[in-house]
C-alpha positions in Angstrom: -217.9 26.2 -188.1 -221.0 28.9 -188.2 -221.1 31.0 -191.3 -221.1 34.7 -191.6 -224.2 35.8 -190.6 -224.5 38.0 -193.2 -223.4 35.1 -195.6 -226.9 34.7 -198.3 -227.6 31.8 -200.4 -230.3 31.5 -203.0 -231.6 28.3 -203.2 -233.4 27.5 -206.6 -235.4 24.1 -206.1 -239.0 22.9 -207.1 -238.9 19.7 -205.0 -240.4 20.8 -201.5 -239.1 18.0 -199.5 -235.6 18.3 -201.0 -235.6 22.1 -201.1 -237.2 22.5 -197.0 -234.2 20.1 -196.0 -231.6 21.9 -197.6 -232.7 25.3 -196.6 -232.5 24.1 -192.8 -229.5 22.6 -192.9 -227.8 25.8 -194.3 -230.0 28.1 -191.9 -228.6 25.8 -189.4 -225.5 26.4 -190.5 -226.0 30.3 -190.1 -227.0 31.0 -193.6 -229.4 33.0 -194.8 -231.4 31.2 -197.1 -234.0 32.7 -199.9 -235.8 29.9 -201.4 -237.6 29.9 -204.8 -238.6 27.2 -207.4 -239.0 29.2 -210.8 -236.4 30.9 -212.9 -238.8 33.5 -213.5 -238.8 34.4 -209.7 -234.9 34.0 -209.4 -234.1 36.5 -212.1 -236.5 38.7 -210.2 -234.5 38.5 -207.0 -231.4 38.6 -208.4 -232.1 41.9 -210.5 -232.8 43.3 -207.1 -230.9 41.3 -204.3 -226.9 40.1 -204.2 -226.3 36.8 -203.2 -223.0 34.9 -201.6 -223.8 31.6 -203.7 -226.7 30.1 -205.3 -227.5 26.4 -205.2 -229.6 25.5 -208.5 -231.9 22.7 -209.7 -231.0 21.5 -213.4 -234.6 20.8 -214.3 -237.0 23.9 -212.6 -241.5 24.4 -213.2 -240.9 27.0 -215.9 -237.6 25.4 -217.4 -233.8 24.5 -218.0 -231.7 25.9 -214.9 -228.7 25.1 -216.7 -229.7 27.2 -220.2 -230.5 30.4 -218.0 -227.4 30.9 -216.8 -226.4 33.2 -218.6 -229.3 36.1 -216.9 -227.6 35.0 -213.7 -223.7 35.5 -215.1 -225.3 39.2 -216.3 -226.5 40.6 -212.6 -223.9 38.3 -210.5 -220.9 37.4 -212.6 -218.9 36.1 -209.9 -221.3 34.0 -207.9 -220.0 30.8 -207.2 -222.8 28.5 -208.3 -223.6 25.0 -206.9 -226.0 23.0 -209.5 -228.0 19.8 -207.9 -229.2 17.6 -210.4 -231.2 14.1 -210.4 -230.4 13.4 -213.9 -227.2 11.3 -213.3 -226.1 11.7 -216.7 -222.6 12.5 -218.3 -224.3 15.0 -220.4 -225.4 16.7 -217.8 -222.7 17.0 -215.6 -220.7 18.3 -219.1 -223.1 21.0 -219.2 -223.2 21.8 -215.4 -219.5 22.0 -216.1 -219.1 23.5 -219.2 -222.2 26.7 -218.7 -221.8 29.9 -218.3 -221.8 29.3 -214.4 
């Protein structure tokens, strides 16, 4: 199935091997795909550019993605959010679960 070609994710990952094969396989998938690796820089599009979906790294350069939720609940508050994570953890997957997201 091809997406909506209007369809826009923003992918939040600081790991450029990880984040260049995710962003082609959703581009090949017919999504549009913005890519950025700071929390600083998503807030900055997201204050000025509406998303489908956002797929999110837990830990980011400039900090927790799970703890800054909440700035992306305040411009997008029904963004469905997808969270990626390394840390195989029970604690995280309770916050992932239990944020703002």
């Amino acid at each position: 199935m091809i997406a909506d070609p209007s369809a826009s994710i923003l992918l939040v990952k600081d790991d450029d091997a990880i984040a260049t094969v995710i962003k082609a396989a959703l581009e090949d998938e017919g999504f549009y795909t913005a890519r950025v690796s700071r929390i600083s820089d998503r807030d900055a599009l997201l204050a000025r550019t509406a998303y489908d979906a956002m797929i999110t790294d837990v830990m980011l350069e400039d900090g927790d993605g799970l703890s800054s939720l909440a700035n992306v609940r305040r411009e997008a508050p029904v963004m469905p959010i997808i969270v990626l994570s390394a840390q195989t953890t029970l604690d995280t997957a309770v916050r992932a679960s239990d944020s703002d997201a």
